[in-house]
C-alpha positions as CSV (number, residue, x, y, z in Angstrom):
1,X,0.6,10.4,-38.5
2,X,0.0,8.0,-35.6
3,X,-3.0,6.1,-35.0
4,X,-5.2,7.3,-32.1
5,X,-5.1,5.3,-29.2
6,X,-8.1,3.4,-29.0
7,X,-7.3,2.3,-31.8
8,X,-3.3,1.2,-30.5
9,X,-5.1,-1.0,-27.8
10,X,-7.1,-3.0,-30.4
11,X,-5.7,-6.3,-31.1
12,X,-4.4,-7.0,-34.7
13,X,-7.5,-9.2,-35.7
14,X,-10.1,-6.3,-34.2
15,X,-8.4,-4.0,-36.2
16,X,-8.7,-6.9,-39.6
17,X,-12.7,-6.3,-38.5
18,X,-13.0,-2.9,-39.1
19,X,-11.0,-3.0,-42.2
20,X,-13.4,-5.5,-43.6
21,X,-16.2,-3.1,-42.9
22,X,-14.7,-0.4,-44.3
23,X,-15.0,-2.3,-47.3
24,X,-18.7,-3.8,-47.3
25,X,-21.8,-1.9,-49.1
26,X,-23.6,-3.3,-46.5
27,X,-24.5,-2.2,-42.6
28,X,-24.0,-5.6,-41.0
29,X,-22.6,-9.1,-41.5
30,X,-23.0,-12.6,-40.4
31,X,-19.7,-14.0,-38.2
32,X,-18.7,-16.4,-40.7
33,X,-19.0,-13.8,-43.8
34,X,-17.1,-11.5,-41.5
35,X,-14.4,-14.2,-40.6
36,X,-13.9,-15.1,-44.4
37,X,-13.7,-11.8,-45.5
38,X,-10.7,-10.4,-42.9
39,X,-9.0,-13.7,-43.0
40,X,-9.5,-15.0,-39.1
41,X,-9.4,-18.3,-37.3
42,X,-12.5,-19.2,-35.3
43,X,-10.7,-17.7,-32.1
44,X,-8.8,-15.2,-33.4
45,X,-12.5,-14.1,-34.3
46,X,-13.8,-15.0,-30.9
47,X,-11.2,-12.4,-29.1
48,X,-11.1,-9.3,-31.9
49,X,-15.3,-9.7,-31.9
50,X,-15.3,-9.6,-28.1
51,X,-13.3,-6.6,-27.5
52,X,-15.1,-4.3,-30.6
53,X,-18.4,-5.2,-29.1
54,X,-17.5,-4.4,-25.4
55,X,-15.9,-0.8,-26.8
56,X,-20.3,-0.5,-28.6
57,X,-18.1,-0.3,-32.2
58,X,-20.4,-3.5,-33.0
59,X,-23.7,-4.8,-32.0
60,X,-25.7,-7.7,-32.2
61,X,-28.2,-7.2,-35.2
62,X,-29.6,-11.0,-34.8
63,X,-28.2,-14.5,-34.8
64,X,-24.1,-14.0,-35.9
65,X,-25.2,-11.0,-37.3
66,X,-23.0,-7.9,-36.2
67,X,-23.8,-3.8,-37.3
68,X,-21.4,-0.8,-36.7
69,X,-22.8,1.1,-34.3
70,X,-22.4,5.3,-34.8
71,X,-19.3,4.9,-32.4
72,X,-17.8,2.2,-34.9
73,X,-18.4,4.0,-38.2
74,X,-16.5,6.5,-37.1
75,X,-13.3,4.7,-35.7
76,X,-13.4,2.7,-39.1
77,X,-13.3,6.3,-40.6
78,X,-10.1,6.9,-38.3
79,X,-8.8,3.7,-39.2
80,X,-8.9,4.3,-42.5
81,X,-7.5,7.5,-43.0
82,X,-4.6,6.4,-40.8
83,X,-3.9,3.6,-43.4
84,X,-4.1,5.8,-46.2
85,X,-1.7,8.6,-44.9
86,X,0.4,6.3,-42.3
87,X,4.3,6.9,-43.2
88,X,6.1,3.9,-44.1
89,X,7.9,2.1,-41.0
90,X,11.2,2.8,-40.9
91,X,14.3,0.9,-39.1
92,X,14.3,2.4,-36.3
93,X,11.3,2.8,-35.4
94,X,9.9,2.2,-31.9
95,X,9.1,-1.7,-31.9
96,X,5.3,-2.7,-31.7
97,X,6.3,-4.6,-28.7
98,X,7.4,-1.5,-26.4
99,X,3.5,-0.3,-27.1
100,X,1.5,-0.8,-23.8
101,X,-0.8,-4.1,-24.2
102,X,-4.4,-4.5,-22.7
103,X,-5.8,-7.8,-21.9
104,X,-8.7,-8.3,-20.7
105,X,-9.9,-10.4,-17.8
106,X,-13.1,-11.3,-16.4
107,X,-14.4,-9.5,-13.2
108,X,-16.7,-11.5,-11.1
109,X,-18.8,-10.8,-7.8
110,X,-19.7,-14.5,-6.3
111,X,-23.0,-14.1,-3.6
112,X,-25.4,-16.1,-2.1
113,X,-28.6,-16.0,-4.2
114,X,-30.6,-14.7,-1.4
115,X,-29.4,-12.6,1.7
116,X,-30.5,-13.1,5.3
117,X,-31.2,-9.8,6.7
118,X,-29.2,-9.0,9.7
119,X,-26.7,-11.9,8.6
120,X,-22.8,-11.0,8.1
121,X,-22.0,-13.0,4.8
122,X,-18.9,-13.5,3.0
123,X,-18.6,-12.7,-0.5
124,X,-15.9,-13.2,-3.2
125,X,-14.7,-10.5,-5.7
126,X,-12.0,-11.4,-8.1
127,X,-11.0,-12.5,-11.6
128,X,-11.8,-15.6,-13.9
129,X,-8.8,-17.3,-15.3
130,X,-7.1,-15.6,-17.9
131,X,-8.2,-16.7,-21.7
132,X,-5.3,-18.6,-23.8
133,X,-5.1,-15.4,-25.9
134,X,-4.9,-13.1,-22.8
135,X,-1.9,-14.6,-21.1
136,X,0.3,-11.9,-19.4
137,X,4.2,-12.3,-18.4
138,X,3.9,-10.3,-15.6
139,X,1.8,-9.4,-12.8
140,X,0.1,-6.4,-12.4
141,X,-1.5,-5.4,-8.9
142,X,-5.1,-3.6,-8.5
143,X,-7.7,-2.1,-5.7
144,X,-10.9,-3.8,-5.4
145,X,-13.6,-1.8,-4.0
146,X,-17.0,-2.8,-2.6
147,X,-19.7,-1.0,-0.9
148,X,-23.8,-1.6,-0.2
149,X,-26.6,0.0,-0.9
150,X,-29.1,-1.4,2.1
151,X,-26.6,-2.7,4.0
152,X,-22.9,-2.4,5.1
153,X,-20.4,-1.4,4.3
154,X,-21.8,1.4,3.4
155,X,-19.2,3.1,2.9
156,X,-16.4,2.0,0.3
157,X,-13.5,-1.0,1.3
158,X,-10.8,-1.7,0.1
159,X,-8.4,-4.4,-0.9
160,X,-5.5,-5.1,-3.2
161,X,-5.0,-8.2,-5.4
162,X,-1.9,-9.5,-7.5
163,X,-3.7,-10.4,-10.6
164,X,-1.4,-12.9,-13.3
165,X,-3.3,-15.6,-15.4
166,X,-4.7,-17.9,-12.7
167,X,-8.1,-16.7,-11.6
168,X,-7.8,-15.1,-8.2
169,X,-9.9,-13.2,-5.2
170,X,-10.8,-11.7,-1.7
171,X,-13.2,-11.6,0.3
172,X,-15.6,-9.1,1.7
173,X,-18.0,-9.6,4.6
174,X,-21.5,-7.9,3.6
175,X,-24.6,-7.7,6.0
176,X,-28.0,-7.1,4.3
177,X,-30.1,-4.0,5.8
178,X,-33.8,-4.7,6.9
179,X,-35.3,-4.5,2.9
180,X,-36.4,-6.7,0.0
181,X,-33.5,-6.2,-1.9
182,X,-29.7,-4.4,-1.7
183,X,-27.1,-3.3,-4.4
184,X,-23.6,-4.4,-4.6
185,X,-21.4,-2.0,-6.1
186,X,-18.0,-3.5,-7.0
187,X,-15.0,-1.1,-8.7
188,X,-11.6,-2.3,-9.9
189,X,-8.9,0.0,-10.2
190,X,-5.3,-0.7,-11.6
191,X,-2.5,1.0,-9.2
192,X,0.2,2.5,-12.0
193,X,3.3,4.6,-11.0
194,X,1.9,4.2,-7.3
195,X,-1.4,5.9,-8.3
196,X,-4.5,3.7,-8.7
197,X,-5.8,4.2,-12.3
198,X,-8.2,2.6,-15.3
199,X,-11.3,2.3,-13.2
200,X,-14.1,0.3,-13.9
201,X,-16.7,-1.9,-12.4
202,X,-20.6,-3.5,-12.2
203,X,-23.2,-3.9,-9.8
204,X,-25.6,-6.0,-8.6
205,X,-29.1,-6.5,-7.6
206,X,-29.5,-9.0,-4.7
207,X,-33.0,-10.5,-2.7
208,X,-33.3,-10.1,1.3
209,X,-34.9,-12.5,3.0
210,X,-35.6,-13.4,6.4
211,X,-35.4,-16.7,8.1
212,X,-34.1,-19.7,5.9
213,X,-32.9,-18.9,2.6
214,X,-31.8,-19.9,-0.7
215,X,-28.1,-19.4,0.0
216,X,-26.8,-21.3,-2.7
217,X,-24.3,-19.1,-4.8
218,X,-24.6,-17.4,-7.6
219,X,-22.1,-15.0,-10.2
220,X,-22.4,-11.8,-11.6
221,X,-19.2,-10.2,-13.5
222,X,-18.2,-8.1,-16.3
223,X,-15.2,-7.9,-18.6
224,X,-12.5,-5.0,-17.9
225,X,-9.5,-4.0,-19.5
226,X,-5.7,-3.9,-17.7
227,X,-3.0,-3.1,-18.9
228,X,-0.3,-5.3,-18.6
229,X,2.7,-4.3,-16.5
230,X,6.3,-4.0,-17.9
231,X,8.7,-6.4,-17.4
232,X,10.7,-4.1,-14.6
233,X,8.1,-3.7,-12.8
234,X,7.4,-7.1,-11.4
235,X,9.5,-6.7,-8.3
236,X,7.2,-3.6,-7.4
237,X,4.1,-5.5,-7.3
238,X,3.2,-6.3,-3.6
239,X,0.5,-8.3,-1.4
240,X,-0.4,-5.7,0.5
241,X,-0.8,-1.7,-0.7
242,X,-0.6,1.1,1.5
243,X,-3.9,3.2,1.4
244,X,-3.2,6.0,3.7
C-alpha cells in the first residue's frame, strides 16, 4: 500500500501532527500540548504547523489552539490506515531520498502604498529568503506572471527567475488606470521537463491617487510550494526561458 501523495510531500514532523490527533478524544489542542505529545522541537513544530495549516488540515481555534478541519480528519483517517496496513520496508526498497521534496518559500509582491494615476511605477515580485529548514541544493527556475486590473499591463507578462535559497526578484513596470483603486494579480509557475507547472499565486488591492502620494512601499505575499529540482538538473536551469 503506498501512502497517497499529499500525504508523501508532508514533512516527517507534519506527519508526527496528525498522528497525535489521531490519538486525542478531543477536537483541538494548544501548541505546546500538541508539541509534547508528538515529540517536536519548537521549530520542528514551527515548519510541520505551517505547512498542515496552509493545506486547511488545521485551523486556528484561539490563542495556540489548533482544530482539524473536515479536510484534516480525513487525511489523518488516510494516514492511519496506511500505518496500519503499510508492508514492512524492505532492502531494496526505493530510498526516501529519491522521493521528490517540496519546500516552501515565501512569494512577495513589493508596491508603493499608494499609486499615482497615469504614473509608470516599478514594482518587485520575487521570493523571501529561504527558512533554515527549507534550504534546497539546487536551483530550480519558475515563470512569474503579473497583470492589472485598472491599469496596465492588462494583459499577462512574463518573466523567469532562478530561485535557490537567497531571496531573489524582478521587476515589473505597472501604470494605474484613472480609478480609486486597481488589483494586482501575481502567478508563479514552476517550469518542469520544459513545461511550466505547479501554479499558484495572490493578489492585491492597491489605492490610486492623484497628485502627491504616499509612495512609500509596502508588501503583500503568500506562501507557495516548489518542488525542489534533482541534482542533474542544475545545468538546465537558465536566466532567460524561451516563451514562444
Amino acid at each position: 500500500m503506498d501512502m497517497p501523495h499529499h500525504l508523501r510531500t508532508l514533512p516527517p514532523e507534519a506527519l508526527d501532527i496528525l498522528r497525535y490527533f489521531h490519538t486525542l478524544k478531543a477536537p483541538s489542542a494548544h501548541a505546546d500540548q500538541i508539541i509534547e505529545g508528538a515529540g517536536l522541537s519548537d521549530r520542528g513544530f514551527g515548519k510541520a504547523i505551517r505547512r498542515l495549516v496552509t493545506k486547511s488540515y488545521l485551523v486556528m481555534d484561539g490563542d495556540q489552539v489548533y482544530r482539524l478541519s473536515d479536510n484534516g480528519k480525513r487525511v489523518v483517517e488516510e494516514l492511519s490506515n496506511y500505518d496500519e496496513n503499510a508492508p514492512e520496508p524492505e532492502a531494496e526498497e526505493t530510498p526516501e531520498s529519491d522521493e521528490p521534496r517540496f519546500v516552501t518559500r515565501h512569494l512577495v509582491l513589493v508596491t508603493p502604498r499608494v499609486f499615482q494615476a497615469g504614473q509608470p511605477t516599478n514594482v518587485l515580485v520575487g521570493f523571501d529568503d529561504a527558512d533554515d529548514d527549507e534550504i534546497v541544493k539546487t536551483a530550480s527556475e519558475v515563470i512569474l506572471r503579473l497583470n492589472v486590473l485598472h491599469g496596465e499591463p492588462s494583459e499577462v507578462k512574463e518573466t523567469s527567475l532562478v530561485v535557490e535559497n537567497r531571496a531573489a526578484h524582478q521587476v515589473f513596470e505597472v501604470t494605474a488606470g484613472q480609478f480609486t483603486q486597481m488589483r494586482i494579480r501575481v502567478q508563479v509557475c514552476q517550469i518542469q521537463d520544459g513545461v511550466a507547472d505547479n501554479c499558484s499565486g495572490f493578489y492585491a488591492n492597491l489605492p490610486v491617487g492623484v497628485g502627491e502620494v504616499d509612495s512609500t512601499l509596502t508588501a503583500f505575499g503568500t506562501n507557495v510550494l516548489l518542488r525542489e529540482a534533482p541534482p542533474q538538473a542544475v545545468e538546465a536551469v537558465t536566466d532567460e526561458y524561451d516563451f514562444e
